[in-house]
DOMAR-77058 format. One record per residue (C-alpha): residue number from 0; x, y, z; residue in one letter. Coordinates in Angstrom, 2 decimals, always signed. Each point is the difference from the previous one (the first is absolute). Layout:
<seros>
   donu         X         Y         Z   loti
    NUM         X         Y         Z      A
...
</seros>
This chain:
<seros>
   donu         X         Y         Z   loti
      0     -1.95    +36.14   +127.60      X
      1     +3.26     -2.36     -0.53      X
      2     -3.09     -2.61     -1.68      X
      3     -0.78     +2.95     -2.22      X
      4     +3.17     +1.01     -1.17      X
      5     +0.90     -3.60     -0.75      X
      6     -3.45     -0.20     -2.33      X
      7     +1.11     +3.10     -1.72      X
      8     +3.15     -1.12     -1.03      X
      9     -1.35     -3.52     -0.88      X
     10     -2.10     +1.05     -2.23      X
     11     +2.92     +2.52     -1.42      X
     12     +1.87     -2.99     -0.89      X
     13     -2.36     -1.71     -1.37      X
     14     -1.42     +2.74     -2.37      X
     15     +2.75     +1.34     -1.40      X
     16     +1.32     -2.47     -2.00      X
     17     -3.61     -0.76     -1.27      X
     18     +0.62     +3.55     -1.59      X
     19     +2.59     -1.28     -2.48      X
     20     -0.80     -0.38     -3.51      X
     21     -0.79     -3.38     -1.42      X
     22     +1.76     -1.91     -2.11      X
     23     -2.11     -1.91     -2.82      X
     24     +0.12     -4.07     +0.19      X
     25     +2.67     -1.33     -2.35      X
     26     -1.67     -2.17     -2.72      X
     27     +1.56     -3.55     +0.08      X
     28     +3.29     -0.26     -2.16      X
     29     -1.55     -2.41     -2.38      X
     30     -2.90     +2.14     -1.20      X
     31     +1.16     +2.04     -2.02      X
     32     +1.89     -3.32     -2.17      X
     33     -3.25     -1.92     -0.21      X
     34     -1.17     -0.02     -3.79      X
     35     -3.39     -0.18     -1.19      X
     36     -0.40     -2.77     -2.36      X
     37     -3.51     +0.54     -1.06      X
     38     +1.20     +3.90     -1.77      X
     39     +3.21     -1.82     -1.30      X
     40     -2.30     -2.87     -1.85      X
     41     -3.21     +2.76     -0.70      X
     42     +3.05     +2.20     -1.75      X
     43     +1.70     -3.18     -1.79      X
     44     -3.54     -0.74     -1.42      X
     45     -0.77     +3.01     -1.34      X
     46     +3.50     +0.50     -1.20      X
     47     -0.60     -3.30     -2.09      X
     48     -3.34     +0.78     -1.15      X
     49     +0.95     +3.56     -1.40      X
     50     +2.68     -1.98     -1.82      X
     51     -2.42     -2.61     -1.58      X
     52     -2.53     +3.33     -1.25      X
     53     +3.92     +1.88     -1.30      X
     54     +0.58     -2.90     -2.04      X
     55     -3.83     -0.66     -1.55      X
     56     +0.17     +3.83     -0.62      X
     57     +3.65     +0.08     -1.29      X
     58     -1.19     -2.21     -3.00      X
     59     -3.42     +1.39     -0.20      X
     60     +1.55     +3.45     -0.42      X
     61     +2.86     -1.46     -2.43      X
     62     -3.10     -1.17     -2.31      X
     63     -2.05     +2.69     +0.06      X
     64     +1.73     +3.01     +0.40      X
     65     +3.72     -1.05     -1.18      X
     66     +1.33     +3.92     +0.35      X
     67     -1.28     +0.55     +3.40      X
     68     +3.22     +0.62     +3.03      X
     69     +0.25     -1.66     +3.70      X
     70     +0.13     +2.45     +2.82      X
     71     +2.13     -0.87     +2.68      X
     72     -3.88     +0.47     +1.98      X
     73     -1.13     -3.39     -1.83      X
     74     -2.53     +1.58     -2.79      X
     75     +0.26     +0.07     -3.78      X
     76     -0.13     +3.20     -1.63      X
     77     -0.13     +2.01     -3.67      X
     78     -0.08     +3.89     -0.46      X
     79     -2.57     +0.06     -3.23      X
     80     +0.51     +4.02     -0.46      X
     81     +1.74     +2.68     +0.98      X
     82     -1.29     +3.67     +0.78      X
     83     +2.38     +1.63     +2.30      X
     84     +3.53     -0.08     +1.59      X
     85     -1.50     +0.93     +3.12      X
     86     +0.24     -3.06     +2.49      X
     87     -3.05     -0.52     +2.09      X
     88     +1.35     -0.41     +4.00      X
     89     -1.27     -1.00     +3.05      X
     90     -1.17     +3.73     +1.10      X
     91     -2.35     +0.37     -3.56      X
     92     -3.76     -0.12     +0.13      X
     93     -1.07     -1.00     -3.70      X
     94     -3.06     -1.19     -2.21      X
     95     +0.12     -3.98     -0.72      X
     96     -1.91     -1.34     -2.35      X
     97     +0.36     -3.91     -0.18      X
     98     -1.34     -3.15     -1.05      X
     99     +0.34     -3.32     +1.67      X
    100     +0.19     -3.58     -1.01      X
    101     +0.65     -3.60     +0.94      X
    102     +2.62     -1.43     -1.79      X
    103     -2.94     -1.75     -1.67      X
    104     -0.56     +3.52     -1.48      X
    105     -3.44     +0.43     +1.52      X
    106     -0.83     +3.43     +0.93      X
    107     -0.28     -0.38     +3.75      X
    108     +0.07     +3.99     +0.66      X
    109     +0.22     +3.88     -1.73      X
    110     +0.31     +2.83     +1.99      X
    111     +1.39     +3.64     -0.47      X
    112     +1.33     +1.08     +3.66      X
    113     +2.09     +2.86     +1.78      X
    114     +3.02     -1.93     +1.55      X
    115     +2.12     +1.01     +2.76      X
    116     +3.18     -2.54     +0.74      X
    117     +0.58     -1.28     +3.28      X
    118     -3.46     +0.66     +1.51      X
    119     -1.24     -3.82     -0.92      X
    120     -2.34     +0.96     -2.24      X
    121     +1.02     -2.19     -3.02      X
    122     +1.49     -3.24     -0.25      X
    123     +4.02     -0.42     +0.62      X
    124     +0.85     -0.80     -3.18      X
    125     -1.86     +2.68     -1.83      X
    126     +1.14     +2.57     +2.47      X
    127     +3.51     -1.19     -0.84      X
    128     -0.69     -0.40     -3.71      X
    129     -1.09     +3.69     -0.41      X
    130     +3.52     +0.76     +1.68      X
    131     +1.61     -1.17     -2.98      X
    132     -2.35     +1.75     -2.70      X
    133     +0.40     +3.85     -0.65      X
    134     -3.70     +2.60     -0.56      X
    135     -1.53     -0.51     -2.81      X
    136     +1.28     -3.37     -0.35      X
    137     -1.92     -3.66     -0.88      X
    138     +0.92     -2.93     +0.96      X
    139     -0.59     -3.69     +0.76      X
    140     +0.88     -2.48     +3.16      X
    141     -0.16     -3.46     +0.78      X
    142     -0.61     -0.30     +3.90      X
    143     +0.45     -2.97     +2.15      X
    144     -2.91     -0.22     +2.37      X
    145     +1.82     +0.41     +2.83      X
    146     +1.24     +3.97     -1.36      X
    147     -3.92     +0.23     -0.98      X
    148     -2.99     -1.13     +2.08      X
    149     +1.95     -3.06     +2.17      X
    150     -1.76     -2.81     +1.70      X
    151     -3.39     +2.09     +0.96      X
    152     -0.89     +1.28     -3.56      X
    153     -2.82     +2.37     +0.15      X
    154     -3.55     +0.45     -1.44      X
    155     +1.55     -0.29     -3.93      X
    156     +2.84     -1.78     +0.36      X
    157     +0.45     -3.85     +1.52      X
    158     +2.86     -0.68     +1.94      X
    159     +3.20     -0.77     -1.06      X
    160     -1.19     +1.72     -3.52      X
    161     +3.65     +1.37     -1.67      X
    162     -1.21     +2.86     -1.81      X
    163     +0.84     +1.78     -3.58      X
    164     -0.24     +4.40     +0.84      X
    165     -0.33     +2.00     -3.74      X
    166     +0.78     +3.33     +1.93      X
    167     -0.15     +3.62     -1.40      X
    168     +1.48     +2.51     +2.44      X
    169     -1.49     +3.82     -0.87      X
</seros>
């Protein structure tokens, strides 16, 4: 019986504290200091070659379309005509109507569509050129490839094609 009793309350001892909750590892202090290089050089590179295309563009746009404005986004735009006061926002569903070109002013494109903003159905800088226009208007932008089709292209368009949108927004 004394054997007994002295397994019972071994095995007390020993369970109990096994009952407490854990604590997670600690991470060692130096990673969360380590830097990546590779995303610091990947970002540098891109950050250079979106540069290089701003400044080809910059004097393409200052040749060809001299009364175009800069957004603060990076593309080149021009209202052609007005309609409407009424702004076109982010919770619209409207009619476009556009026309696409290389800057070579080839027709790479034409296509009437319904567009609804923020569901990735259009290219960025489109989606935030429309932003700027209000219903009814037309209008023309000068895209940077990587606010149009980027570094994949698609069927129409090549990579790395900056692109010139002649919008009309019913």
């Amino acid at each position: 019986m004394k054997y007994f009793l002295m397994i019972c309350i071994s095995l007390i001892i020993c369970v109990l504290p096994a009952c407490k909750k854990h604590i997670a590892p600690q991470l060692p202090s130096n990673k969360g200091n380590s830097s990546d290089s590779t995303t610091y050089f990947l970002t540098q590179i891109n950050s250079d070659i979106i540069a290089r295309e701003d400044s080809i563009l910059n004097i393409f746009v200052e040749q060809n379309f001299p009364n175009f404005q800069k957004t603060d986004n990076g593309f080149w735009y021009k209202i052609i005509s007005r309609k409407t006061n009424k702004k076109i926002t982010q919770t619209d569903t409207l009619f476009v109507r556009y026309k696409l070109f290389d800057i070579n002013n080839q027709q790479l494109k034409s296509e009437t569509f319904a567009a609804r903003f923020g569901k990735k159905e259009m290219t960025t800088g489109l989606e935030q050129g429309l932003l700027l226009m209000n219903k009814g208007d037309s209008a023309e932008f000068v895209i940077p490839w990587y606010l149009a089709f980027g570094a994949k292209g698609n069927d129409a368009i090549k990579p790395y094609t900056s692109v010139i949108y002649k919008v009309y927004a019913e």
